[in-house]
N, CA, C and O atoms as a MOPAC input file, in Angstrom:
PM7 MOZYME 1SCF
protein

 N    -74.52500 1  -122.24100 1    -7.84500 1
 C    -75.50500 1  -121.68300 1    -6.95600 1
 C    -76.25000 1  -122.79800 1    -6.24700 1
 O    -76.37900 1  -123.90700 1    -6.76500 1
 N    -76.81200 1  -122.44200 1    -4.87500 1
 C    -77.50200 1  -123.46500 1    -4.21800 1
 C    -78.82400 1  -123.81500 1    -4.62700 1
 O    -79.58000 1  -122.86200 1    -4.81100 1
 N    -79.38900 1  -125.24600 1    -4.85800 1
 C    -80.87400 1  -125.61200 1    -5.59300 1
 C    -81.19500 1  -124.90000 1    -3.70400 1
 O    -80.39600 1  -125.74200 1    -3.29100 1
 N    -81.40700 1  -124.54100 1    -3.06800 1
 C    -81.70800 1  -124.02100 1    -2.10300 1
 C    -83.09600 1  -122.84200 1    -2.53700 1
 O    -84.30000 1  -122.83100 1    -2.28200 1
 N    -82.22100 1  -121.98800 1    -3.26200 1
 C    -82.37200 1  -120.77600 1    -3.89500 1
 C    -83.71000 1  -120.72800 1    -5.34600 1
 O    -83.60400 1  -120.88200 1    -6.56300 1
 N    -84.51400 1  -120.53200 1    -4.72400 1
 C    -85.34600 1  -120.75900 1    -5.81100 1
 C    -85.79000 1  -119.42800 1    -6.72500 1
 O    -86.37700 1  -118.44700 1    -6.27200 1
 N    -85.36700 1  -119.62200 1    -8.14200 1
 C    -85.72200 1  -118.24100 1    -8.66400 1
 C    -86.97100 1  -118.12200 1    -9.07400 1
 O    -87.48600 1  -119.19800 1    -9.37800 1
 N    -87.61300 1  -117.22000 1    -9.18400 1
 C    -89.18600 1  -116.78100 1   -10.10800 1
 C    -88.49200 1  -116.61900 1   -11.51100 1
 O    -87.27300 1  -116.78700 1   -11.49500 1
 N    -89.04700 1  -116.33200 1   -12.67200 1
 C    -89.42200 1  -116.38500 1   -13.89000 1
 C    -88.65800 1  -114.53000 1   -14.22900 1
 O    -89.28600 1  -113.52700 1   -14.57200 1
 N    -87.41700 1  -114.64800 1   -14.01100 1
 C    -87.10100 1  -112.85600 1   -14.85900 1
 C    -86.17900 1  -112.94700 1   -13.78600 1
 O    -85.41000 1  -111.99700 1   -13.92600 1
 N    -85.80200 1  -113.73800 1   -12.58800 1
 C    -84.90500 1  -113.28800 1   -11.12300 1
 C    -83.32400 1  -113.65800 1   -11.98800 1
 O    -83.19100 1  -114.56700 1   -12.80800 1
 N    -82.65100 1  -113.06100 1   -11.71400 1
 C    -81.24400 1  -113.29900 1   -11.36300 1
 C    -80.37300 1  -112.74300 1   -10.25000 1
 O    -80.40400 1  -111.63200 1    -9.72000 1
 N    -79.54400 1  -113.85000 1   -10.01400 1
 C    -78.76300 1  -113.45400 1    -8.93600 1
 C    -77.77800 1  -112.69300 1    -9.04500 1
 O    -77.11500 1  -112.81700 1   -10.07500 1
 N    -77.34100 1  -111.62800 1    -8.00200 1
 C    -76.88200 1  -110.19000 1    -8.73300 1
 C    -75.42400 1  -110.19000 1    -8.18300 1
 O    -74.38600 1  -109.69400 1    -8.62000 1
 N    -75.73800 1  -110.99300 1    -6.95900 1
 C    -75.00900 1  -110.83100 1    -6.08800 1
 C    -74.68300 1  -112.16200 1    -5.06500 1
 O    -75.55700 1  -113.01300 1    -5.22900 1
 N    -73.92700 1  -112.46700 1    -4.31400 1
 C    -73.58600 1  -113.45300 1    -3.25500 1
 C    -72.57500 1  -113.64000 1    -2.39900 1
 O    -71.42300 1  -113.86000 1    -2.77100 1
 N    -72.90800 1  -113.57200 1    -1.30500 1
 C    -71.51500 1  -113.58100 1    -0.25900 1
 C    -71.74200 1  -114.37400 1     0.95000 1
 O    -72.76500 1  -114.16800 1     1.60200 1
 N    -70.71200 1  -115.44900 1     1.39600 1
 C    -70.79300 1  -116.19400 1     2.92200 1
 C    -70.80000 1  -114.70100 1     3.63200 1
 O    -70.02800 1  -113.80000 1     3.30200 1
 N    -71.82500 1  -114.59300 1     4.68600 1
 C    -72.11700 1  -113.94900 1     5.75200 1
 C    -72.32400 1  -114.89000 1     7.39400 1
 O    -72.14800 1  -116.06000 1     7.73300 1
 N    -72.81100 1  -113.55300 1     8.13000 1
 C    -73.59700 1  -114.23000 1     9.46000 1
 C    -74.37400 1  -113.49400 1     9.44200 1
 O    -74.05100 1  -112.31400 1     9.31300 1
 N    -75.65900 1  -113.84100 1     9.55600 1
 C    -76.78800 1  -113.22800 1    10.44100 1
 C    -77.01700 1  -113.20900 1    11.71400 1
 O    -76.98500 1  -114.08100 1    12.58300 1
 N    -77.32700 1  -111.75200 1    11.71500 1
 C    -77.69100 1  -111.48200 1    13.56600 1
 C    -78.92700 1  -111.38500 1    13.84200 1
 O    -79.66600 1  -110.40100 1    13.79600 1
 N    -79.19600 1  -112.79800 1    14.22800 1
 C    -80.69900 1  -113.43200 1    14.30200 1
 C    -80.78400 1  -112.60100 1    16.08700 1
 O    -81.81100 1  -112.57300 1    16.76400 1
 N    -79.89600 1  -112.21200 1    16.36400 1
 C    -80.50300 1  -111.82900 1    18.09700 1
 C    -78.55900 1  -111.41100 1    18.28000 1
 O    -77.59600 1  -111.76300 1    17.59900 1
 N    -78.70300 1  -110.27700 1    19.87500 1
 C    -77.43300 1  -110.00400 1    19.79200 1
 C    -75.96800 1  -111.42200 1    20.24800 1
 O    -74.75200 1  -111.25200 1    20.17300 1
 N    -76.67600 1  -112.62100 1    20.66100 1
 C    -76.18800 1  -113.48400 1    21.03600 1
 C    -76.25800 1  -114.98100 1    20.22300 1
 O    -75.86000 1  -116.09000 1    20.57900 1
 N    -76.94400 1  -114.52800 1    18.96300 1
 C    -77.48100 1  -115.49300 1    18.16300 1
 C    -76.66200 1  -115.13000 1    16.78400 1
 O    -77.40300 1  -114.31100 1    16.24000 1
 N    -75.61800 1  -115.30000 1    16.01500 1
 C    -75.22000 1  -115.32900 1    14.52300 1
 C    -75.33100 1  -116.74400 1    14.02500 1
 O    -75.19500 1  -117.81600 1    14.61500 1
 N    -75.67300 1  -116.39000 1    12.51900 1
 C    -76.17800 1  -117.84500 1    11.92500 1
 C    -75.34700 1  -117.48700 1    10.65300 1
 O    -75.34400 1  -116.52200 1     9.88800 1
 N    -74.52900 1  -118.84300 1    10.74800 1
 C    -73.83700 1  -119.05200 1     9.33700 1
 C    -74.24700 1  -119.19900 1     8.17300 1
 O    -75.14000 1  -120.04100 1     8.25900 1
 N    -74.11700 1  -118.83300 1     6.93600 1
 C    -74.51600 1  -118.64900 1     5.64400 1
 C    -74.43100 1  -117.89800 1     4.58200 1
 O    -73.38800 1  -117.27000 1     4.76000 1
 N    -74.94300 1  -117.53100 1     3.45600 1
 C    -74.94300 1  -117.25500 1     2.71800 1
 C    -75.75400 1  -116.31600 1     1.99400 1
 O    -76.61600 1  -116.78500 1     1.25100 1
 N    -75.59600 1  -114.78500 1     2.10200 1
 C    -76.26700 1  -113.64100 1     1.18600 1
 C    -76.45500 1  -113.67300 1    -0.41400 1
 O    -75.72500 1  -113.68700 1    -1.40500 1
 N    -77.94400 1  -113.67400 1    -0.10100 1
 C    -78.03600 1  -113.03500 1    -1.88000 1
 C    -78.58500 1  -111.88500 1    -2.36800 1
 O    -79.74200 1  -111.69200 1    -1.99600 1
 N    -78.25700 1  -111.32200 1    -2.86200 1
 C    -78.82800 1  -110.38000 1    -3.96700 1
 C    -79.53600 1  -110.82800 1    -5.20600 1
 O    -78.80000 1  -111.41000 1    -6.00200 1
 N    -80.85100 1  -110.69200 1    -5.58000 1
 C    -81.41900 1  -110.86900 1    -6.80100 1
 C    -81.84900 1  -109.49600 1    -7.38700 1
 O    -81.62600 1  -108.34500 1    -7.01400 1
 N    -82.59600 1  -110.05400 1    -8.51300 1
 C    -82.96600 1  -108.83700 1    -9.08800 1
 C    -84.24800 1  -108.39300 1    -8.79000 1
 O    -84.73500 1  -107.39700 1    -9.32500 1
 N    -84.92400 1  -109.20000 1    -7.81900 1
 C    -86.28400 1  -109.08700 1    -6.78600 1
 C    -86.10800 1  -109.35700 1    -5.34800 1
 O    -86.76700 1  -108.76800 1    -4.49200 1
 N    -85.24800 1  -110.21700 1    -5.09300 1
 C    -85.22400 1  -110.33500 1    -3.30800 1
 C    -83.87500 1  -109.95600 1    -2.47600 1
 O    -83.00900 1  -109.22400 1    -2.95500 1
 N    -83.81100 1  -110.39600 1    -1.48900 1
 C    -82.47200 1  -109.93000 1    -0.35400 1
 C    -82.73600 1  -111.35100 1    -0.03900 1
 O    -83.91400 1  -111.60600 1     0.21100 1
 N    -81.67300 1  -112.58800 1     0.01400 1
 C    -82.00600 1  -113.56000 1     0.59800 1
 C    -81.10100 1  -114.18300 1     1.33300 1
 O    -80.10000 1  -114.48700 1     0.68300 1
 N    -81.08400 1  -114.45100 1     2.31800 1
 C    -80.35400 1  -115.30900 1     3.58800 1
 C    -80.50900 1  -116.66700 1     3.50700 1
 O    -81.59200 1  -117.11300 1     3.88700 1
 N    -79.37100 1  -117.71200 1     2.95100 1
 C    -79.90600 1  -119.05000 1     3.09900 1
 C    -78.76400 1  -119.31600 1     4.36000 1
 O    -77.55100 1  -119.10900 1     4.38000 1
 N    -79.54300 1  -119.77700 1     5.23100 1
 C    -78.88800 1  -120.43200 1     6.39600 1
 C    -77.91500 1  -121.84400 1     6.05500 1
 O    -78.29700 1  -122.63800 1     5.19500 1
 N    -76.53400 1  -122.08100 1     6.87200 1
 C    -76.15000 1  -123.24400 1     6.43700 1
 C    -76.50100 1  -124.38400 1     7.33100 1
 O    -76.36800 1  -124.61200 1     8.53300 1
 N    -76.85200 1  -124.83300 1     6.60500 1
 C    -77.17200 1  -126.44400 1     7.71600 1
 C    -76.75800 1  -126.99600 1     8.82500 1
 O    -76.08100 1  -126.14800 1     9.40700 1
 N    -76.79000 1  -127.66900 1     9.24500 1
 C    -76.22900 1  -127.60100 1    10.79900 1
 C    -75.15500 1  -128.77200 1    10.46400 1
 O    -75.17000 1  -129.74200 1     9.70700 1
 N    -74.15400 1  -128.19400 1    11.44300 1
 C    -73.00400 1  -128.41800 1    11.34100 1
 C    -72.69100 1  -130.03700 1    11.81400 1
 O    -71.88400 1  -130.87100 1    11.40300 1
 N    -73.68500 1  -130.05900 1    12.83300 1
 C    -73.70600 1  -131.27100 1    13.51200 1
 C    -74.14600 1  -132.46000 1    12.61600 1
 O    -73.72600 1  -133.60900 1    12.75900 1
 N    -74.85600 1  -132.13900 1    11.86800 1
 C    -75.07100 1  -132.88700 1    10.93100 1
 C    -73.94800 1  -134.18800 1    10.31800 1
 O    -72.93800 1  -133.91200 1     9.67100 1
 N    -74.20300 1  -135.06200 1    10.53500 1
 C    -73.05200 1  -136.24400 1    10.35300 1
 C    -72.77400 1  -136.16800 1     9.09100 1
 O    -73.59600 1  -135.81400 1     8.24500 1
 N    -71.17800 1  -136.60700 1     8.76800 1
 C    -70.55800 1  -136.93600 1     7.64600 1
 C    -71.57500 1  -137.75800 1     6.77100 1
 O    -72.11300 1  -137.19700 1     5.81600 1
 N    -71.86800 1  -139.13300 1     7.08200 1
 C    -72.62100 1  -139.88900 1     6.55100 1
 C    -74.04200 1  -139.23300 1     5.70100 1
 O    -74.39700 1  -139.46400 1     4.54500 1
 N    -74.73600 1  -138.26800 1     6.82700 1
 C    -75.70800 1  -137.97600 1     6.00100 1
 C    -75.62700 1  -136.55700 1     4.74400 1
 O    -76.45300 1  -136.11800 1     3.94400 1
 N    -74.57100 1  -136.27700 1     4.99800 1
 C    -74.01600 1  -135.40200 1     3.75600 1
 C    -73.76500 1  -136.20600 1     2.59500 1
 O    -74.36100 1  -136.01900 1     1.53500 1
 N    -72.95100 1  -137.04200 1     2.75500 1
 C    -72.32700 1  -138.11000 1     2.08400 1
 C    -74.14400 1  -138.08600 1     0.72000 1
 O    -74.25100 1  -137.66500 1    -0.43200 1
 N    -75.07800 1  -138.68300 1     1.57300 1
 C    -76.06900 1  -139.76600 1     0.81300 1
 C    -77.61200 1  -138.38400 1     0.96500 1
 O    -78.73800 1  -138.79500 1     0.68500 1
 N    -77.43300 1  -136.85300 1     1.41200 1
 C    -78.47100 1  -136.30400 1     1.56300 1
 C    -78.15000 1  -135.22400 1     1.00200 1
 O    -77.44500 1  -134.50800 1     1.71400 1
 N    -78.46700 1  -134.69600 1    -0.31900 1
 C    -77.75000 1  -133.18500 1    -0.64400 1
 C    -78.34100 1  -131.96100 1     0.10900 1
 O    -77.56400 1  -131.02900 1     0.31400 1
 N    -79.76200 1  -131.84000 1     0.59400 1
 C    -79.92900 1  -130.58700 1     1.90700 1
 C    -80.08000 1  -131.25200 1     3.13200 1
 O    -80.82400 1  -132.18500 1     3.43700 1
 N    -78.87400 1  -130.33400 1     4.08600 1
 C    -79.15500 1  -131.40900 1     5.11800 1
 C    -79.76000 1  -129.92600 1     6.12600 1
 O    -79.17000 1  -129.43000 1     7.08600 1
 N    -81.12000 1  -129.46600 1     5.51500 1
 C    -81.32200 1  -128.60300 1     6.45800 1
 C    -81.12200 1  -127.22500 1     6.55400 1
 O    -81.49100 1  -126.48100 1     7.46300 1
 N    -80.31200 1  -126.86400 1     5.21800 1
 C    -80.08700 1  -125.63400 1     4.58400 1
 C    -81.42400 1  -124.84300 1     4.50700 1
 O    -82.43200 1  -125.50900 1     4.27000 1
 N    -81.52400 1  -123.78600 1     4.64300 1
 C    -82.70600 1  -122.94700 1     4.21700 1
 C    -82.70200 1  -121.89700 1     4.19100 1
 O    -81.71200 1  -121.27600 1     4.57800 1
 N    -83.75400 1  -121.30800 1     3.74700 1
 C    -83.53800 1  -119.61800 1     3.22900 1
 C    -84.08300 1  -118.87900 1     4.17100 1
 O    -85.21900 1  -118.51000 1     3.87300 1
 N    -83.51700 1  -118.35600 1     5.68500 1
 C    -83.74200 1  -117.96900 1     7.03100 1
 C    -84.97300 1  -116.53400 1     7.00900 1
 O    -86.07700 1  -116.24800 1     7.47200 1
 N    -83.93000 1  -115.96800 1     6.16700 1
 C    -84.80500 1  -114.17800 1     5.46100 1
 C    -84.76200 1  -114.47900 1     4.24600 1
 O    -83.87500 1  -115.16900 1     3.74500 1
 N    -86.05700 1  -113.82100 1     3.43700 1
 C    -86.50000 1  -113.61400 1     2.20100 1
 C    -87.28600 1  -112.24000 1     2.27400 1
 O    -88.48800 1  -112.19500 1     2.53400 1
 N    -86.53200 1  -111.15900 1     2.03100 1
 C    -87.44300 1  -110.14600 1     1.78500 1
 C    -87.27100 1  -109.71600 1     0.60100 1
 O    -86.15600 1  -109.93300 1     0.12700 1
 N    -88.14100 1  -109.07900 1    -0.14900 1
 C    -88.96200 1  -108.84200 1    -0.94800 1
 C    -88.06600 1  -107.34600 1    -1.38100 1
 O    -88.23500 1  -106.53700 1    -0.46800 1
 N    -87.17300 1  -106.75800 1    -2.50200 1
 C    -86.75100 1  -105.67400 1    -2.61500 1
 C    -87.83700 1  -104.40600 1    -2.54900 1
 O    -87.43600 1  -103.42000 1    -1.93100 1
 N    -89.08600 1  -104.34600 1    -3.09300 1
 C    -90.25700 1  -103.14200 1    -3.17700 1
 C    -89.97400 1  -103.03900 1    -1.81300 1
 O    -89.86700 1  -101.87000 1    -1.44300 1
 N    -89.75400 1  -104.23700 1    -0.58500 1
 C    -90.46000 1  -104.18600 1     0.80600 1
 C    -89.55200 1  -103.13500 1     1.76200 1
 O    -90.03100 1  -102.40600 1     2.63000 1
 N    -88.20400 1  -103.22500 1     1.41600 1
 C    -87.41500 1  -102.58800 1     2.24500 1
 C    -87.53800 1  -101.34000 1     2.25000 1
 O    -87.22100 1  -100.70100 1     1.24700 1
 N    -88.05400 1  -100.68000 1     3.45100 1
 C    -87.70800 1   -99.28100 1     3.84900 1
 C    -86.40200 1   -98.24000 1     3.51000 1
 O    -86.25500 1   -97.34300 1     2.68100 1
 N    -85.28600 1   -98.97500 1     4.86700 1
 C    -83.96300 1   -98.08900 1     4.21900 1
 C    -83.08000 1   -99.44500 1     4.80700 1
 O    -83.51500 1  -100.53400 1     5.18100 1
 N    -82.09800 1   -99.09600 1     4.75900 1
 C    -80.76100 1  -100.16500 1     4.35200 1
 C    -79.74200 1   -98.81500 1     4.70600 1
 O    -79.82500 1   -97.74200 1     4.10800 1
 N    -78.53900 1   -99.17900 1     6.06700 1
 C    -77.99700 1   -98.63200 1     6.53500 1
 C    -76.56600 1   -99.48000 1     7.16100 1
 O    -76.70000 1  -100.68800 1     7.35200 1
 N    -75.36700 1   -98.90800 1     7.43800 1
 C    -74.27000 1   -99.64500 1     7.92500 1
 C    -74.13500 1   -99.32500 1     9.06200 1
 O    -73.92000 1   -98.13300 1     9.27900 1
 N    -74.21200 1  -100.27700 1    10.21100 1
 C    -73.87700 1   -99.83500 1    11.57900 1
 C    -72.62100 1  -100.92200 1    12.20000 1
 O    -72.48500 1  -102.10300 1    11.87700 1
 N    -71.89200 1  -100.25400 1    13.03500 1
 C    -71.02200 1  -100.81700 1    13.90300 1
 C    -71.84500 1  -101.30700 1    15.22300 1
 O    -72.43500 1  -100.44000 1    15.86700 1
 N    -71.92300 1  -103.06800 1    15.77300 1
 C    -72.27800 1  -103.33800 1    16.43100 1
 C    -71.66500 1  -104.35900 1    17.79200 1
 O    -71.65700 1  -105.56900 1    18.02000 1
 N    -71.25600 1  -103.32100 1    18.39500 1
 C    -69.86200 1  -104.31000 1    19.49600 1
 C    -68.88900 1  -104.51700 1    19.03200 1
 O    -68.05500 1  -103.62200 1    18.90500 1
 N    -68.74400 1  -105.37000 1    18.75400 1
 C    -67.50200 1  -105.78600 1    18.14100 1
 C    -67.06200 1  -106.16300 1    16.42500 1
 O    -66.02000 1  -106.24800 1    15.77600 1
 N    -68.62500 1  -106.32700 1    16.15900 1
 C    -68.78200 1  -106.22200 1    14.45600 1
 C    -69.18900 1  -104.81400 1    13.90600 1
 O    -70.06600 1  -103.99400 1    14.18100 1
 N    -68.30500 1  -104.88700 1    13.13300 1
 C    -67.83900 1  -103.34000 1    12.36900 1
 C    -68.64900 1  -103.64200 1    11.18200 1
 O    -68.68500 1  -104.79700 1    10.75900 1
 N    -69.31300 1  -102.67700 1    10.60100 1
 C    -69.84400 1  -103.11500 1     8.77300 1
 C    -71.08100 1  -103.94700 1     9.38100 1
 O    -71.07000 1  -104.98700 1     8.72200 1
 N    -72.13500 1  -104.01800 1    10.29700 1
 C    -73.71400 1  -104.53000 1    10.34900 1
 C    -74.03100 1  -104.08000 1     9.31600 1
 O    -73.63400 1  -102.92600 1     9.15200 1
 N    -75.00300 1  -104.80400 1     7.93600 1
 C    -75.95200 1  -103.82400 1     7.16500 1
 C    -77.44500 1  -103.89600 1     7.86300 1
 O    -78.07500 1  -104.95200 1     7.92100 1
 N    -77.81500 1  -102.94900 1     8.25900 1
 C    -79.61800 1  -103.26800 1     9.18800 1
 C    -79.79800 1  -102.30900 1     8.05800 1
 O    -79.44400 1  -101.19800 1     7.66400 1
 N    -81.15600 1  -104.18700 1     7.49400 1
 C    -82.14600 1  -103.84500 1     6.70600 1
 C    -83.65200 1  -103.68000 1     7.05300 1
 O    -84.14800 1  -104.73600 1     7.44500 1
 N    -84.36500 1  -102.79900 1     7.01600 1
 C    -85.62600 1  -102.55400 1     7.97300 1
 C    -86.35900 1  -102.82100 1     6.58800 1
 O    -85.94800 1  -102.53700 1     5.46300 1
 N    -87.54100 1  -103.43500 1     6.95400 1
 C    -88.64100 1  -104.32300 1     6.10800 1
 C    -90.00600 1  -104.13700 1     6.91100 1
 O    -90.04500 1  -104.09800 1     8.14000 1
 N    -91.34500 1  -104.00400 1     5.91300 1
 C    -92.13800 1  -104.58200 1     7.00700 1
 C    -92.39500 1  -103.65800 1     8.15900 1
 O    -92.23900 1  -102.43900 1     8.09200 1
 N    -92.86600 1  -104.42600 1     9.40000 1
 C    -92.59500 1  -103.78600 1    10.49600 1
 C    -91.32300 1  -104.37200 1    11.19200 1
 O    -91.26600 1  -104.24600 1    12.41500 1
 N    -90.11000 1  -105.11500 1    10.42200 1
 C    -89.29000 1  -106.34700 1    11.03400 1
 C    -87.79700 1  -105.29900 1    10.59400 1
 O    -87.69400 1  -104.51200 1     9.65300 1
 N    -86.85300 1  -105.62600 1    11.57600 1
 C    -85.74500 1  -105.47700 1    10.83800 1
 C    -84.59600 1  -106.77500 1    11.00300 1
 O    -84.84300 1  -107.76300 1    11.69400 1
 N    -83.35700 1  -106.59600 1    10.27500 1
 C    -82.00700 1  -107.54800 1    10.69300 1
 C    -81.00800 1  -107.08900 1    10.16700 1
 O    -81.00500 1  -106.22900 1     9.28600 1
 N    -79.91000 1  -107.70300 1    10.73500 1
 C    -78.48400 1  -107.06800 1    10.48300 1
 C    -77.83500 1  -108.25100 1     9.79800 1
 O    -78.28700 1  -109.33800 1    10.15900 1
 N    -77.12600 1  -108.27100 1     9.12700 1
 C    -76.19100 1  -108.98100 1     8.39700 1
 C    -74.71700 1  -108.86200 1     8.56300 1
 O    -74.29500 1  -107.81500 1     8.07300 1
 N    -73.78000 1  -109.63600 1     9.11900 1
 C    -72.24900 1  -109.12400 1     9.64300 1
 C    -71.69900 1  -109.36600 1     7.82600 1
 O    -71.51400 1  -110.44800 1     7.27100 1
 N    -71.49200 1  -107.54500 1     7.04100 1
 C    -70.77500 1  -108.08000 1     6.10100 1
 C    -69.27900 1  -107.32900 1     6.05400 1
 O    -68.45800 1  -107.53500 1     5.16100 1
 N    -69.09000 1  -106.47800 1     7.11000 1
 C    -67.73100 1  -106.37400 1     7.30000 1
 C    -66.99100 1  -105.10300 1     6.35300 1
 O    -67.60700 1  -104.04600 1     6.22100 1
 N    -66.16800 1  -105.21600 1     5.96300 1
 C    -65.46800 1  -104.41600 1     4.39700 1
 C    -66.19300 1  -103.92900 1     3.28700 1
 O    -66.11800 1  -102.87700 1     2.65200 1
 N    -67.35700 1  -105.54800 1     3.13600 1
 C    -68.45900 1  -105.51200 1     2.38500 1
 C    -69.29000 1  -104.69500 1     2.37700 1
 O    -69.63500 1  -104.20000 1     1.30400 1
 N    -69.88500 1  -104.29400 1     3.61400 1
 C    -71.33300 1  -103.83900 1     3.90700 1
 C    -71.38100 1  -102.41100 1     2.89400 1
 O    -72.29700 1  -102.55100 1     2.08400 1
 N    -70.62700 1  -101.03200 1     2.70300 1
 C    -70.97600 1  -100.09300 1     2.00500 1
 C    -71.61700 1  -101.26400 1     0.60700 1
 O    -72.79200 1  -101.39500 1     0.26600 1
 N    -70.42200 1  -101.95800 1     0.04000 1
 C    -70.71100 1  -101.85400 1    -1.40600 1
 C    -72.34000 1  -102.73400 1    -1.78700 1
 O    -73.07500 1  -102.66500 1    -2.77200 1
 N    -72.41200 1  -103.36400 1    -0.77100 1
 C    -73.94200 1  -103.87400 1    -0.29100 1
 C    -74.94600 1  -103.21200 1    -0.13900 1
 O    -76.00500 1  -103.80500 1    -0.34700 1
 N    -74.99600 1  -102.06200 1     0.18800 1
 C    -75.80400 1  -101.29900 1     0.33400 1
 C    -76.08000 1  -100.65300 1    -1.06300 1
 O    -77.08600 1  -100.69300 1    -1.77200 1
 N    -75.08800 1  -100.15400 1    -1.20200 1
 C    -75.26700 1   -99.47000 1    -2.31200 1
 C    -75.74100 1  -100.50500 1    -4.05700 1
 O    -76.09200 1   -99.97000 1    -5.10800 1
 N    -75.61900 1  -101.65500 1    -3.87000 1
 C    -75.96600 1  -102.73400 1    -4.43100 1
 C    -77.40700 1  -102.99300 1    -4.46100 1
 O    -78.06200 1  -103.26500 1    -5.46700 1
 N    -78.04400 1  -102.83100 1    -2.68800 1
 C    -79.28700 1  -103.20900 1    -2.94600 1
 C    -79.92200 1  -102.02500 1    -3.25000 1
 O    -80.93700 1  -101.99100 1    -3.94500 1
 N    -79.35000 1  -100.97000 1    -2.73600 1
 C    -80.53400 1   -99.56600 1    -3.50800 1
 C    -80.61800 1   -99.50900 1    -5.06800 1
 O    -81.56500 1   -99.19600 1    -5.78900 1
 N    -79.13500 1   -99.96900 1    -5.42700 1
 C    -79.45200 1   -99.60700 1    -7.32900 1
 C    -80.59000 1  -100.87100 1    -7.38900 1
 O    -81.52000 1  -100.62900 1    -8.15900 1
 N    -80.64300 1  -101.91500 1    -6.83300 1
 C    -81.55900 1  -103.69200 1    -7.16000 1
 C    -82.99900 1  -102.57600 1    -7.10900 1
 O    -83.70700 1  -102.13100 1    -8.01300 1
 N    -83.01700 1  -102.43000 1    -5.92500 1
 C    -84.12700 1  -101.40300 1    -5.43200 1
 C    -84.94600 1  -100.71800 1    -6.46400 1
 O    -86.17300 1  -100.80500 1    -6.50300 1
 N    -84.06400 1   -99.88200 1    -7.48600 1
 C    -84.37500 1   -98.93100 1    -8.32000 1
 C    -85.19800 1   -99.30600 1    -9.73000 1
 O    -85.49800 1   -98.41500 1   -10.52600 1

């Protein structure tokens, strides 16, 4: 697991999958979904541009956790087809929402975070 990922005191990770986030309809961001046993978390992957060298001698080169919401926080959690990506999960939070491209994935995701939910 990524030191990225920071757990609280009782968290485990339930779940994990390389995704994209659909930060905007022209914006996907490479990375990595989690499921805990308290949050929904998006760690973004570092930028790509990022030189060999400083991978080599820097273990985060910029990685971070994009979304962190809070499981109590989420409203509803739904699968939508969006253009050309089939399987969106839009998770509404907050007054905020986002989509996650998980593809094949997305039912068993859903149904993942409602039992986390419970």
């Amino acid at each position: 697991m990524s030191a990225i990922l920071d757990l609280s005191t009782g968290e485990e990770v339930l779940k994990s999958l390389p995704c994209q986030w659909m930060k905007s309809k022209m914006n996907m961001r490479q990375g990595k979904l989690y499921l805990t046993s308290k949050r929904l978390v998006f760690v973004q992957d570092a930028n790509p541009f990022a030189g060999l060298l400083l991978k080599l001698f820097v273990k985060k080169t910029n990685a971070h956790a994009a979304v962190d919401v809070n499981l109590k926080d989420i409203k509803s959690i739904s699968n939508e087809n969006l253009g050309f990506v089939k399987g969106a999960m839009l998770v509404n939070y907050g007054d905020q929402s986002t989509h996650f491209a998980l593809h094949k994935d997305c039912d068993n995701w859903i149904e993942a975070v409602k039992k986390a939910k419970n």
